[in-house]
C-alpha positions as CSV (number, residue, x, y, z in Angstrom):
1,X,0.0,0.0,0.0
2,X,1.0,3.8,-0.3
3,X,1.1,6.8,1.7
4,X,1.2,5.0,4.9
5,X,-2.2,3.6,5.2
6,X,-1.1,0.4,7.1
7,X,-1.1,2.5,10.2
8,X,-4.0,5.0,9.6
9,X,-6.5,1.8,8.5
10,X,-7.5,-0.8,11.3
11,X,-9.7,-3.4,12.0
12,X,-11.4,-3.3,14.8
13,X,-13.1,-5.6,17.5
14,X,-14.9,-5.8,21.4
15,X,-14.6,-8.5,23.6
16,X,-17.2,-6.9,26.6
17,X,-16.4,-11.0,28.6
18,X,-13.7,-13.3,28.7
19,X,-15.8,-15.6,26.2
20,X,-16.2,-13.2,23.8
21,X,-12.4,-12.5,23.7
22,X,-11.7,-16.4,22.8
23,X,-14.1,-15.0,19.3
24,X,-12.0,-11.9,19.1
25,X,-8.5,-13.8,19.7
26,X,-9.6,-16.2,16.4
27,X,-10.9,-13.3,14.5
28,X,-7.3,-11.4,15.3
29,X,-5.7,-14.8,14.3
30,X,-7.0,-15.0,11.3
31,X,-6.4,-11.2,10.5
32,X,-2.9,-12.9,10.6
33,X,-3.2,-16.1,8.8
34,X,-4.3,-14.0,5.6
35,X,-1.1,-11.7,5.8
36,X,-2.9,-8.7,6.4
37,X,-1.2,-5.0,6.6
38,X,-3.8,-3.0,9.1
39,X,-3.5,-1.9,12.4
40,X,-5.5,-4.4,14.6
41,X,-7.7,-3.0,17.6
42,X,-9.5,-4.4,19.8
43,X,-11.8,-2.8,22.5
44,X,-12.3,-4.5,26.2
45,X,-14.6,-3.9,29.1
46,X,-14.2,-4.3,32.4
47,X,-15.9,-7.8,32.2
48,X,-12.3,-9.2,30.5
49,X,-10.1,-10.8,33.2
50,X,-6.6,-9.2,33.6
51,X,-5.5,-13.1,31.8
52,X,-7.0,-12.6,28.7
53,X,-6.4,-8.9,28.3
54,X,-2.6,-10.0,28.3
55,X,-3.7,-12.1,26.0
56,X,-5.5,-10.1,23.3
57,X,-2.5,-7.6,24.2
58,X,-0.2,-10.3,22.5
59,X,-2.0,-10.4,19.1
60,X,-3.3,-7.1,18.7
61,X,-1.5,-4.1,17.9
62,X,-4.1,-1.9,20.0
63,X,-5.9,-3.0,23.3
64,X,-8.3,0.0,24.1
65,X,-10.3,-0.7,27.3
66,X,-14.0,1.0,26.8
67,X,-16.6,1.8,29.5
68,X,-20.0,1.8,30.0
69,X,-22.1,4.8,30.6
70,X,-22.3,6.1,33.9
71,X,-25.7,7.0,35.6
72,X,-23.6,10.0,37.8
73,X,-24.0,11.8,34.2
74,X,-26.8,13.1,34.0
75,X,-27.3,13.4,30.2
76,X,-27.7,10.0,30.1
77,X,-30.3,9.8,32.7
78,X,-32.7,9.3,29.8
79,X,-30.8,5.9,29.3
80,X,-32.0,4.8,32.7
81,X,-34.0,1.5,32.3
82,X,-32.4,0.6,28.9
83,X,-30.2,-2.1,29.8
84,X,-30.6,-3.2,26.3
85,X,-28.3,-0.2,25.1
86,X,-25.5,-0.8,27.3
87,X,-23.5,-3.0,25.2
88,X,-24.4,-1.4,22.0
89,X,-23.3,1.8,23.2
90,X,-20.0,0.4,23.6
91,X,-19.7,-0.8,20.4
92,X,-20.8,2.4,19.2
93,X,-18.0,3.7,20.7
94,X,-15.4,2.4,17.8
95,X,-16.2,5.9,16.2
96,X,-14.1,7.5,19.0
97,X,-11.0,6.0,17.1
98,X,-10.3,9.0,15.9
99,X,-6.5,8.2,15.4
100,X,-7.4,6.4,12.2
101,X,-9.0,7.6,9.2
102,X,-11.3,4.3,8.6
103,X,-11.7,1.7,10.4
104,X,-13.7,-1.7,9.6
105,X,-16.1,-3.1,12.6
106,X,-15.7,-7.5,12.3
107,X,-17.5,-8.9,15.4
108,X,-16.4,-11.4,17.7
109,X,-18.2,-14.3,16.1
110,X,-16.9,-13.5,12.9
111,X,-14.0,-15.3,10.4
112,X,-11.5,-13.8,8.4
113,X,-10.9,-16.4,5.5
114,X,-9.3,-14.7,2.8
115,X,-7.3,-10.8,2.6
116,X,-10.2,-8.1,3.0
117,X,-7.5,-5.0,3.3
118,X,-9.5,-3.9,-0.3
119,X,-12.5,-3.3,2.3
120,X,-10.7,0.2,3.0
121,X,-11.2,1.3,-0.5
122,X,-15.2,1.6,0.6
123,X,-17.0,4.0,1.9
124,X,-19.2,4.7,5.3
125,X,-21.1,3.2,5.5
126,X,-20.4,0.1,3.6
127,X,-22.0,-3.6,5.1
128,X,-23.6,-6.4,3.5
129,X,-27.3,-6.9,3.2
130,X,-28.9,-8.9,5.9
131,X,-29.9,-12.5,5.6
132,X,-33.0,-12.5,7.3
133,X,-34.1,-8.8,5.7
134,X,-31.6,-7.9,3.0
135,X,-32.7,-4.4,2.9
136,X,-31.3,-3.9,5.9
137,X,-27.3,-4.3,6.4
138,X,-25.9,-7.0,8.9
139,X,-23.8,-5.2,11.3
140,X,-21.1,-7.6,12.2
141,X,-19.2,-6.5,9.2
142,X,-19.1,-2.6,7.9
143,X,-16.8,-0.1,6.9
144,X,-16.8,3.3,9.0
145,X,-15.0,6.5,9.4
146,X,-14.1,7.3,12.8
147,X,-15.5,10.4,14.0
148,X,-16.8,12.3,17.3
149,X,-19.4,14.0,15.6
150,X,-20.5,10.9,14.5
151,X,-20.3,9.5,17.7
152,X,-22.4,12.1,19.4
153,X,-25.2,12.2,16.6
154,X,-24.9,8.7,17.1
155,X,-26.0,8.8,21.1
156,X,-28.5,11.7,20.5
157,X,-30.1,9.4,18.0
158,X,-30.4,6.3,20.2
159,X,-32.0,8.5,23.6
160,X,-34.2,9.9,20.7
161,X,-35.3,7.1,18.3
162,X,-33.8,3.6,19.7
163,X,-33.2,0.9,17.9
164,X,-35.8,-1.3,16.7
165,X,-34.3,-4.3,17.5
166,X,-32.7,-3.5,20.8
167,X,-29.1,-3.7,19.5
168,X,-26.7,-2.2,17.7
169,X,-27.9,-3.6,14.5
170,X,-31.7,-1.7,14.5
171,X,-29.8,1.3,15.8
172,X,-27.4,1.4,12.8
173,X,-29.5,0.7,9.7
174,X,-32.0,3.4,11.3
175,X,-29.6,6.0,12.0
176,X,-28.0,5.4,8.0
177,X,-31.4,5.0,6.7
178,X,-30.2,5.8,2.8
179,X,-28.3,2.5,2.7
180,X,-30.6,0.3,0.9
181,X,-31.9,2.8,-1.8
182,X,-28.9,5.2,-2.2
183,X,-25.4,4.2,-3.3
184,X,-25.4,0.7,-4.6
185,X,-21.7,1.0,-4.0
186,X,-21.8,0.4,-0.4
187,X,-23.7,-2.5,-0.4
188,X,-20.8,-5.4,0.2
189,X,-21.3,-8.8,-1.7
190,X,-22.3,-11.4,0.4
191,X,-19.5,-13.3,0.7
192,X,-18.0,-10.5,2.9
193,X,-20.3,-11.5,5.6
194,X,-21.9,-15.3,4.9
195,X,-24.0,-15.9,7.9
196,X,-22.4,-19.9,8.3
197,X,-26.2,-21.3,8.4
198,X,-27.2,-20.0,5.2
199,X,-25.5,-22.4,2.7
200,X,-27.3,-25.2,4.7
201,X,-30.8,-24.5,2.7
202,X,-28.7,-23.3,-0.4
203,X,-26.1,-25.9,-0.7
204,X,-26.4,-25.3,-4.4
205,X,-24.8,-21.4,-3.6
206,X,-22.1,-22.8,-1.6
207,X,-20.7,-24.9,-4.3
208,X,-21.0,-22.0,-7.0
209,X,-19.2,-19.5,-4.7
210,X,-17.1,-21.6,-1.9
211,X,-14.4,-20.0,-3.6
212,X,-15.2,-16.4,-3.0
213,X,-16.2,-16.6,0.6
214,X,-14.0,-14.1,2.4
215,X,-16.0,-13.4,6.1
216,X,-17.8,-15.8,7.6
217,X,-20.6,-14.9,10.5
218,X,-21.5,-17.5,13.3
219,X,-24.7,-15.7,14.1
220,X,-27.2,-16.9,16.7
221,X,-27.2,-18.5,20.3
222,X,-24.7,-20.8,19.6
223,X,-21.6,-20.0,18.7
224,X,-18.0,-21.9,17.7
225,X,-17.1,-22.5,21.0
226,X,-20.3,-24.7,22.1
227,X,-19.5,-27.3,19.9
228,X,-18.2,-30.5,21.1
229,X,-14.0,-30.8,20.1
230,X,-12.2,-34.4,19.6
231,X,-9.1,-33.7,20.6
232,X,-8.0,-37.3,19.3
233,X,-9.3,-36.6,16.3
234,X,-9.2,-32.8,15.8
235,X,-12.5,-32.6,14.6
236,X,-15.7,-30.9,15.8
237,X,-19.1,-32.3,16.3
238,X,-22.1,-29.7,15.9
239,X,-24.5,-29.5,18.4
240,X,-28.3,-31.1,17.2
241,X,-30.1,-28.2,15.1
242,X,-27.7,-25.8,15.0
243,X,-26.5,-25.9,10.9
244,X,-23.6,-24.3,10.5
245,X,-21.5,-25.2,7.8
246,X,-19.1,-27.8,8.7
247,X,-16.2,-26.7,6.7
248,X,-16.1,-23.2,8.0
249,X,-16.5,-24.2,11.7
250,X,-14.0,-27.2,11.6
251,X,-11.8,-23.9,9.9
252,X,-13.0,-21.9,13.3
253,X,-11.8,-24.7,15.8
254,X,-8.4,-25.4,13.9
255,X,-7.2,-21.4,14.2
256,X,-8.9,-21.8,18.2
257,X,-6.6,-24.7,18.7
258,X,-3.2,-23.7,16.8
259,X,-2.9,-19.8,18.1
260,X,-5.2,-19.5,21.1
261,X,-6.4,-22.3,23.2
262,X,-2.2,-23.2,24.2
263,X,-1.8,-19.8,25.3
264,X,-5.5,-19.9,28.0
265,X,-5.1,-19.6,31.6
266,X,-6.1,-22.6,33.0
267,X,-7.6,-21.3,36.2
268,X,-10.2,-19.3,34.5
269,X,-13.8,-20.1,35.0
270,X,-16.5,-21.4,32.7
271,X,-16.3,-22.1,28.8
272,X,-12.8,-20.4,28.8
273,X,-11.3,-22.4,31.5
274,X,-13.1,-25.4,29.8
275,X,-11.4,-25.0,26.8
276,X,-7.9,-23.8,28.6
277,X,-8.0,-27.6,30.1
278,X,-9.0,-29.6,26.9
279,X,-6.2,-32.5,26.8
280,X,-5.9,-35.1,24.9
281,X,-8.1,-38.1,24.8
282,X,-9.4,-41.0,23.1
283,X,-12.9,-40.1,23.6
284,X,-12.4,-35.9,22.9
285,X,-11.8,-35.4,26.9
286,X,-13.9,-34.7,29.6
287,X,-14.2,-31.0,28.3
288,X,-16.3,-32.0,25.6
289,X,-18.7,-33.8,26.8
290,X,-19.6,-31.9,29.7
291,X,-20.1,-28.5,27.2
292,X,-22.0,-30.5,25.5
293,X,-23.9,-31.9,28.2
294,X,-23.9,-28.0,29.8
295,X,-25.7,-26.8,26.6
296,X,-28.2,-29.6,25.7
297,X,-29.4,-28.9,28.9
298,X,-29.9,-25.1,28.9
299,X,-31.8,-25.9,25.8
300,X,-34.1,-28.0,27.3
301,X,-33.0,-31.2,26.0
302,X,-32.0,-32.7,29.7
303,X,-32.4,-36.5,29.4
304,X,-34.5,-36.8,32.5
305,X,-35.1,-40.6,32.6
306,X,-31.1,-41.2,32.0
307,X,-28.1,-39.9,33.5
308,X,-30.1,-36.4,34.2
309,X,-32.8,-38.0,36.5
310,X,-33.1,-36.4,39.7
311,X,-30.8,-39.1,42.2
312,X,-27.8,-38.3,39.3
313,X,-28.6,-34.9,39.7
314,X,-28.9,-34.6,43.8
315,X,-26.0,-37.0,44.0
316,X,-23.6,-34.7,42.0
317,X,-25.0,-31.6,44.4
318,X,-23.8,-33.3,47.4
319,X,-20.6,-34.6,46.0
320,X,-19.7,-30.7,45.1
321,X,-21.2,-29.4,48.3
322,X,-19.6,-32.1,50.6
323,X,-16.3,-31.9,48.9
324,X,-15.8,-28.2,48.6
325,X,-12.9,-28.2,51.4
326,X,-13.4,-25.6,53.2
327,X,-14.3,-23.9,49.8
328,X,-17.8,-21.6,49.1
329,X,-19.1,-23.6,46.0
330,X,-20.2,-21.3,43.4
331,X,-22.5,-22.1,40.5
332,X,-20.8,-20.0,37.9
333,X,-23.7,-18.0,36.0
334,X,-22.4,-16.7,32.5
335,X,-24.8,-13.6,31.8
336,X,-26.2,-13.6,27.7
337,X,-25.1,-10.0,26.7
338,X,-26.2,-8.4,23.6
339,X,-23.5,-6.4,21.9
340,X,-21.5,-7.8,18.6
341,X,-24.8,-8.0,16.6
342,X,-28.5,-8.3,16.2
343,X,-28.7,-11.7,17.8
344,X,-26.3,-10.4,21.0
345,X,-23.1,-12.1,22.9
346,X,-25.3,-15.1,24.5
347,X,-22.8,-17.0,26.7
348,X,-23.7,-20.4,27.9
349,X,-25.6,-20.4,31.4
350,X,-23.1,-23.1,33.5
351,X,-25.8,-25.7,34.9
352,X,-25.6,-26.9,38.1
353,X,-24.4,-30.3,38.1
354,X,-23.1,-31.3,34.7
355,X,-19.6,-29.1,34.5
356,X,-17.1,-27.3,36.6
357,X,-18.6,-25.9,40.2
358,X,-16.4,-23.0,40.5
359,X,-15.2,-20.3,43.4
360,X,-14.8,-17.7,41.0
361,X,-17.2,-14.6,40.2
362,X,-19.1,-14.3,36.6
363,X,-16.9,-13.6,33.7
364,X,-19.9,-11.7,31.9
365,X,-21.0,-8.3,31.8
366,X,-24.1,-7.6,34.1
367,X,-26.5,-5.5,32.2
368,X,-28.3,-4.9,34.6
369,X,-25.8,-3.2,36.5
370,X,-24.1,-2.1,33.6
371,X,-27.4,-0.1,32.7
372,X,-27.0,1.8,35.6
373,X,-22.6,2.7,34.9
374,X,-23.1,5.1,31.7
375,X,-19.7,6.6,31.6
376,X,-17.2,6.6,28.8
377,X,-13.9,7.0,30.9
378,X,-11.9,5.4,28.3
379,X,-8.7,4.4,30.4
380,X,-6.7,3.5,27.4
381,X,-4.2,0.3,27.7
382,X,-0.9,1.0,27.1
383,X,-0.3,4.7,25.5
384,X,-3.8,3.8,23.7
385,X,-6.6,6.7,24.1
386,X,-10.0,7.6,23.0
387,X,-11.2,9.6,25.7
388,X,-9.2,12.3,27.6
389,X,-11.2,12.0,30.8
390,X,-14.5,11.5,32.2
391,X,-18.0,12.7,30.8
392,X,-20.1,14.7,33.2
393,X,-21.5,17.2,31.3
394,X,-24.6,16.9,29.1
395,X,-22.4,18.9,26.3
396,X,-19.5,16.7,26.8
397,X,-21.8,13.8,25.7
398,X,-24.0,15.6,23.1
């Protein structure tokens, strides 16, 4: 590239938990794999553990820890009792990157498969039509120019209008409204966002344009990580009804295991701390089939007359509660969080008998108290910056 693009051009990403920075460390990996020369950023919350902040700090070139809005603020007490903006405001808040001239937004459940640097050659604000309404853009992938007056037009927008789909994803499409009848140039093929369900109704697509696929999007409950993992075999087993393409997340599971999953603290909690323990095993380990257990049952799939009848179930309590050592025994409680697009970062719900009893607090972010912290004090990681202090006036917000 010319004129020094490489540094003024990023990619940009939000982990707001620890299981949503597993998505953004495999999206950041596979930036890599496919030799790409763009900054890479990606913006945390509070609700990443100190472990896997080192860890995104390893891969990407910017860490940029992000806040909520705070309540003491009292422009935003209008934003009381819409817990359901909290995340998307902080995804809203990639426009504050001002220290790069465009930016493009991948979310965490997204894949990089091929180069996409000639992404920076579009405009704001360029997406890909929507699977389920493709008159409206899918905001998991989009090309933006950083901006605070876009930012703030932005937040006067949402306290005004909303979003009609209580994430970021309603909000954006409403607020550029000329996108589907306008400039058919920043409309962005398909294959730069290929929702990973889609080719399994149109198999027939998938064959005539495999080759062409450049982003892939896992969206829905369910994500890559839920899936059960052989480690003896290195290959992944879906979960029943779920219908992603197989190719794609075998793809997602072989980046997780080669450039992230080595490098997990094994003491975390959860689905992280699940995955940071996965040995190997002639049967896919332990780790596999207690996720898959975990999920199956948060579904409502428990198998009541077999090994999830009530003595199994009552017997497992007791063995945790009895053996806890001294210990307080914690059922670990994963909040679902909506942020990286329309259908939200949903962690699994750890169940009560089936996995890992932990003595460790929840690794999500809690909405509901999160609702109630609207303050962008962006305390920068390393010499990164967006914000030069706290917002308390209503003019320093709008």
């Amino acid at each position: 590239m010319v004129d020094g693009r490489e540094k003024d051009e990023a990619f940009v990403t939000l982990a707001t938990n620890d299981t949503y920075a597993l998505g953004c460390l495999v999206v950041g990996s596979s930036l890599r794999r496919v030799a790409t020369t763009r900054q890479l950023v990606v913006m945390i919350t509070d609700g990443v553990s100190p472990s896997m902040r080192n860890q995104l700090g390893g891969l990407f070139d910017h860490t940029i820890s992000v806040n909520l809005l705070d309540s003491t603020d009292t422009a935003n007490l209008e934003l009381l009792g819409r817990p359901d903006l909290s995340v998307t405001f902080t995804k809203l808040q990639c426009w504050r990157l001002t220290q790069f001239k465009k930016c493009v937004f991948l979310d965490a459940d997204t894949l990089v498969i091929q180069n996409v640097d000639e992404l920076f050659d579009r405009e704001e604000l360029s997406a890909a039509p929507d699977s389920g309404w493709p008159d409206c853009f899918n905001s998991g992938v989009f090309v933006y120019v950083p901006s605070d007056e876009t930012y703030r037009n932005l937040l006067t927008f949402a306290i005004t209008t909303g979003s009609f789909d209580g994430g970021d994803q309603g909000l954006l499409n409403l607020f550029f409204s000329s996108w589907a009848t306008e400039d058919i140039g920043k409309h962005l093929p398909f294959t730069y966002n290929v929702v990973s369900q889609a080719f399994y109704s149109y198999l027939p697509a998938l064959k005539q344009f495999h080759e062409n696929v450049k982003v892939v999007h896992f969206i829905g409950p369910v994500k890559p990580w839920h899936h059960a993992y052989n480690t003896a075999t290195g290959s992944v087993t879906q979960l029943p009804n779920t219908g992603n393409n197989q190719e794609f997340l075998q793809t997602w599971w072989d980046i997780f295991m080669d450039s992230v999953q080595p490098h997990l603290d094994p003491l975390i909690g959860g689905i992280v701390g699940d995955l940071a323990n996965l040995t190997l095993a002639d049967d896919g380990g332990p780790a596999k089939n207690d996720r898959e257990r975990r999920l199956q049952w948060e579904q409502g799939q428990a198998d009541y007359m077999g090994v999830d009848r009530f003595d199994n179930i009552k017997a497992r309590l007791d063995e945790k509660i009895t053996g806890a050592s001294g210990s307080q025994t914690v059922v670990e409680d994963e909040v679902r969080s909506s942020g990286g697009d329309d259908d939200g970062q949903s962690v699994s719900l750890a169940d009560s008998y089936g996995v890992t009893l932990a003595n460790t607090s929840p690794g999500g972010v809690n909405l509901q108290d999160s609702s109630q912290q609207f303050a962008v004090s962006s305390q920068a990681q390393n010499e990164d910056d967006i914000s030069s202090g706290h917002i308390t006036e209503a003019t320093d917000l709008l």
